[in-house]
C-alpha positions, 0 to 999 in steps of 0.5 A, a space after each residue: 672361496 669355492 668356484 662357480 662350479 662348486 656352488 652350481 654342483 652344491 645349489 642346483 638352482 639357477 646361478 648366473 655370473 655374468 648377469 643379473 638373471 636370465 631374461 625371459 626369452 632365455 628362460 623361455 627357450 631353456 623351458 622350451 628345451 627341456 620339453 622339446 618331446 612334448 611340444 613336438 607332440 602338443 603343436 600338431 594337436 594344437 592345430 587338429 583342433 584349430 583345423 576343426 574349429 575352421 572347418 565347422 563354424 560354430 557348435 556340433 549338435 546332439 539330441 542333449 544338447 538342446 536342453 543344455 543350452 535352453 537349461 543356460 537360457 532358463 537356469 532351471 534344472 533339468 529332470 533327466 540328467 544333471 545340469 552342471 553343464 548348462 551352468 557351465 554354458 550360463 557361465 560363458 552365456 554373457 559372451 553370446 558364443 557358442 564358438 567361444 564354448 567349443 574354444 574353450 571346450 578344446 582348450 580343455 582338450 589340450 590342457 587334459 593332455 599337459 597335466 598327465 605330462 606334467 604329472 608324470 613329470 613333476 612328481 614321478 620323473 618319468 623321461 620326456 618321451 614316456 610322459 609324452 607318449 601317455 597324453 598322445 591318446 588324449 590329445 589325438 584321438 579323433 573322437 575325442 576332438 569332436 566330442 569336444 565340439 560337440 555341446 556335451 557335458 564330456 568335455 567338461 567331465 572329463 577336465 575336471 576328473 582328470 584335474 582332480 586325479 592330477 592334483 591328488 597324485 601332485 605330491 605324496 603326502 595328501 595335505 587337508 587343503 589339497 584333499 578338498 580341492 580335490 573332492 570339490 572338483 569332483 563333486 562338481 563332476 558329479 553335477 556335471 554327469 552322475 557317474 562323477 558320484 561313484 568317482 567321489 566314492 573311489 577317491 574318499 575310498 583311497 583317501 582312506 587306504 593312504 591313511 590320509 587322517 580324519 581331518 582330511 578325509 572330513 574335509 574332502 567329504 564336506 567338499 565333495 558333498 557341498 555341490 552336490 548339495 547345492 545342486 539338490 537344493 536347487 533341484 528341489 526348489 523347482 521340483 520339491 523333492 530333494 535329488 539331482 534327476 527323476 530319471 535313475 530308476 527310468 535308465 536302470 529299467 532300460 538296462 534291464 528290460 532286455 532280459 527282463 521275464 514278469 514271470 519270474 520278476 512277479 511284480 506289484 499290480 501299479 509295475 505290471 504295465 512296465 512289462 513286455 510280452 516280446 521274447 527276449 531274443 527280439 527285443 530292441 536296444 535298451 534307448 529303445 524303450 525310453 524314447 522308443 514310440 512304444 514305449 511301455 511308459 506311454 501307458 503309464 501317461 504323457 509325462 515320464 520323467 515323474 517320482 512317482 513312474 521313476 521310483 516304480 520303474 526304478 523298483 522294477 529294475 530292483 526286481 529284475 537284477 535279484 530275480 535274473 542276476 545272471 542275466 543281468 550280467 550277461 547283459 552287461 558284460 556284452 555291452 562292456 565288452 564293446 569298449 574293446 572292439 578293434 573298430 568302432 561299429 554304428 552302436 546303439 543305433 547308425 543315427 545316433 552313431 553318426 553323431 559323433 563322426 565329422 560328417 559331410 552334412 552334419 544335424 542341424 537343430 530342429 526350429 522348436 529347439 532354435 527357438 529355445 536357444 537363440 537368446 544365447 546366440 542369436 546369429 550362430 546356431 547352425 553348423 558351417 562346414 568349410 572346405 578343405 578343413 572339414 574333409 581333413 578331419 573327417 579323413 582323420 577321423 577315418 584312422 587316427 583314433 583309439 582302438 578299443 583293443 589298445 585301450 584294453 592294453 593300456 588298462 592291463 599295462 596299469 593293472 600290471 603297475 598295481 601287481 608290482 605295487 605301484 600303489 599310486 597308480 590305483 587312483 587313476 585306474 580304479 577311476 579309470 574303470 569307474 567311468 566305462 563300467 557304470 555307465 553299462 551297468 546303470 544304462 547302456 554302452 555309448 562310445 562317449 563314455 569311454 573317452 573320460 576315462 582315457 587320460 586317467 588310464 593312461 597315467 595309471 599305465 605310465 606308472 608301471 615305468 616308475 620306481 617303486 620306492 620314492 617320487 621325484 617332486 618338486 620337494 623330494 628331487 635330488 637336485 632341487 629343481 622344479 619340473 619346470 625349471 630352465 637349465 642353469 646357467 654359468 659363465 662361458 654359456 655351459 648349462 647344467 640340465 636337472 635330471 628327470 629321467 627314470 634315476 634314483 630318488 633321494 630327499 634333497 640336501 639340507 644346509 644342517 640338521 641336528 645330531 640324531 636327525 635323520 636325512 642325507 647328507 648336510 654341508 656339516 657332513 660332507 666335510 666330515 666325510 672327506 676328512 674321514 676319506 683322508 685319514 683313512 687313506 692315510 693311515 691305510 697306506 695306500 689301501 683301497 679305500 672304496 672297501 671302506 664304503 664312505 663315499 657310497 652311503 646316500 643317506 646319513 645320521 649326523 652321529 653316524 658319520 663320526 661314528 664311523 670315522 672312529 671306527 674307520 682309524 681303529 680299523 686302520 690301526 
């Protein structure tokens, strides 16, 4: 009969002698030890966030916000951006809270932060304090926080990418379901904000690149597509034109009115009204001449955000990217580059800066827009700011915040992971790039932009201290256990822990296999093994017999190990 010992080294899972099985409070402290790193790092972040909701009562305000929350009200879509979000808002609209959406906004925070540590540490085994440190940036950066009390669609955007990312790298081999879940997450990123569209692009791109097969590739196409679909049938039964916004060709023709020269552009006698006279060098930021008071889209009537003025403002864009390529690039070069900057200055402008900082007195909603959003919370829409709570997150906010210079560094170290062909880092980095380059190249640089691509960049960074052959998930660790698994318990009280450092990976153990099968050793094997250990340094005579290299092989054909037995005596002999 086998000791306790002996069946704990042979079965990793959790065996109990003295018991009929662990209670939950000893699985709950096991858990909690086994991930000690982590919950010191998520308790303090837990409570930034506690602090903030306790220092401004209620929802911080943006321009945006307002037709989010009056789109929640109405459930109609809405023409300049896509209106995932405000179904978001009508999702929690029978609550009458917006307090309980910034609560749920942080709880998204947080829940960002444990699936790159879970991440890192069900499927590439990485130690507690490396799958730590890659949700440190998410989960405390300033910024980031007090986007998430903000009535924005970031929150939401960047929860549902990252937990598309997360569930695409759980495991190596992208089964058909697991792709469509993953595509329809996305697709519902791309109702949400619309560079979620390109994302959608990347991923059915890297589907293909992991030979994933045409049956899952259909799959995450359809799903990916089906809320896009969705949302432009909605679109279009209010609008009667088939799209998610009117306002593409509006945003791309801010990007390029800066640079942009009539005559060399040359354009139609209906686009001559969308030109300026102003030199170049003086002209005003891209927003400018959107909602600027002098707008060149005055001229073309009241109402903007039309077909017909957004496919001629989208054509003259066209014009001025094929006429002025160079500019062009220039001008979104320099707006990309600010995503580097070691400090954070007042871009595009202070006002709309200043939104994004936990300030002394912050915006309030203007009357005609309370009027609008008071039917989703009639007592709470104006933001209470109590002391102390307040000036701790606003003396926070001061120092605690991710650089654009170290976020730089974290893009390279994930470059560094695909130069030494860490090819599962290539999700999460080229998603991560997707989000701080399209919005610049379609529209204008915004500090909120950069704060999606955070979590992705970070697990594509942490990916550079793995192992390039193999994974250790749930169904490929050596000792068999779960990511999550408490310590195993044996009579006595001694716990045996499963490795999740950085070890060498191997399938786990089956109980047999056939002849000729391949995969590690089986119990059939292992007695075959220590038989012809035995023999062998019989016959040798008291020969070394680690020349012999049994004991070293970490894989095994079952025709193979008899083999070598008979290969072992004639040697002998």
């Amino acid at each position: 009969m086998t000791s306790v010992e002996e069946r704990v080294a042979d079965d990793p899972g959790p065996v109990v002698v003295d018991g009929d099985g662990p209670g939950r409070l000893s699985r709950g402290l096991g858990f909690a030890r086994r991930h000690r790193v982590f919950l010191a790092v998520l308790v303090p972040a837990v409570a930034l966030r506690l602090i903030t909701m306790l220092g401004y009562r209620g929802a911080l305000w943006f321009p945006d916000s307002y037709d989010y929350v009056s789109g929640a009200v109405s459930l109609t879509p809405n023409l300049i951006r896509p209106s995932g979000y405000s179904l978001f808002l009508w999702l929690l609209s029978p609550f009458h809270s917006l307090t309980l959406v910034v609560l749920v906004q942080h709880a998204m925070g947080v829940a960002v932060g444990v699936m790159v540590y879970a991440l890192l540490r069900h499927r590439f085994g990485l130690p507690a304090w490396a799958a730590s440190a890659a949700a440190v940036p998410a989960l405390f950066d300033a910024f980031g926080i007090q986007l998430e009390h903000l009535i924005l669609s970031d929150s939401l955007f960047t929860f549902l990418v990252t937990l598309a990312v997360t569930l695409a790298l759980w495991r190596r081999a992208p089964s058909t379901r697991r792709t469509a879940a993953v595509c329809l997450l996305v697709g519902l990123a791309a109702v949400t904000r619309s560079v979620g569209l390109p994302v959608l692009v990347l991923v059915l791109a890297w589907l293909a690149v992991r030979r994933a097969g045409l049956r899952a590739i259909a799959a995450g196409l359809v799903a990916g597509l089906l809320p896009v679909v969705l949302y432009a049938g909605w679109f279009s039964s209010r609008t009667h034109q088939f799209g998610l916004t009117y306002s593409t060709g509006i945003f791309l023709y801010s990007r390029t009115i800066p640079f942009a020269d009539c005559r060399k552009i040359k354009p139609p006698v209906d686009e001559l009204p969308l030109c300026i006279d102003t030199p170049p060098a003086k002209r005003g930021r891209s927003q400018f001449y959107i909602w600027g008071r002098t707008s060149p889209f005055h001229r073309l009537g009241a109402r903007k955000f039309t077909p017909d003025i957004e496919g001629r403002a989208g054509d003259f864009a066209k014009r001025a990217i094929i006429a002025q390529p160079g500019d062009y690039a220039e001008t979104v070069a320099s707006d990309l580059l600010r995503t580097f900057r070691w400090h954070h200055p007042p871009f595009p402008e202070p006002t709309t800066y200043g939104y994004y900082l936990f300030q002394v007195h912050p915006p309030q909603p203007p009357p005609v827009a309370v009027a609008r959003m008071r039917p989703y919370d009639p007592g709470h829409l104006n933001t209470k700011v109590v002391r102390p709570y307040a000036g701790i997150m606003r003396a926070y906010q001061r120092y605690f915040f991710l650089r654009g210079t170290m976020f730089g560094l974290i893009l390279l170290v994930g470059l560094g992971a695909l130069l030494r062909r860490r090819w599962e880092a290539l999700l999460p980095w080229t998603v991560a790039v997707a989000a701080i380059v399209v919005p610049p190249t379609t529209a204008e640089f915004d500090y909120r932009y950069v704060i999606p691509a955070v979590p992705a960049a970070c697990i594509a960074a942490a990916l550079a201290l793995t192992r390039r052959d193999g994974d250790t998930d749930d169904a490929n660790r050596s000792d068999g256990s779960s990511w999550c698994d408490v310590p195993t318990r044996v009579g006595g009280g001694r716990t045996t822990r499963p490795s999740l450092g950085i070890q060498p990976r191997m399938p786990r153990r089956r109980r047999r296999h056939e002849p000729g099968q391949t995969g590690p050793l089986c119990d059939e094997c292992r007695s075959v093994e220590l038989v012809a250990h035995l023999v062998v340094a019989h016959l040798q005579a008291g020969r070394d017999t680690r020349d012999v290299g049994v004991t070293s092989a970490p894989v095994c054909w079952c025709t193979s190990v008899w083999t070598l037995v008979i290969a072992s005596l004639a040697l002998s002999v």
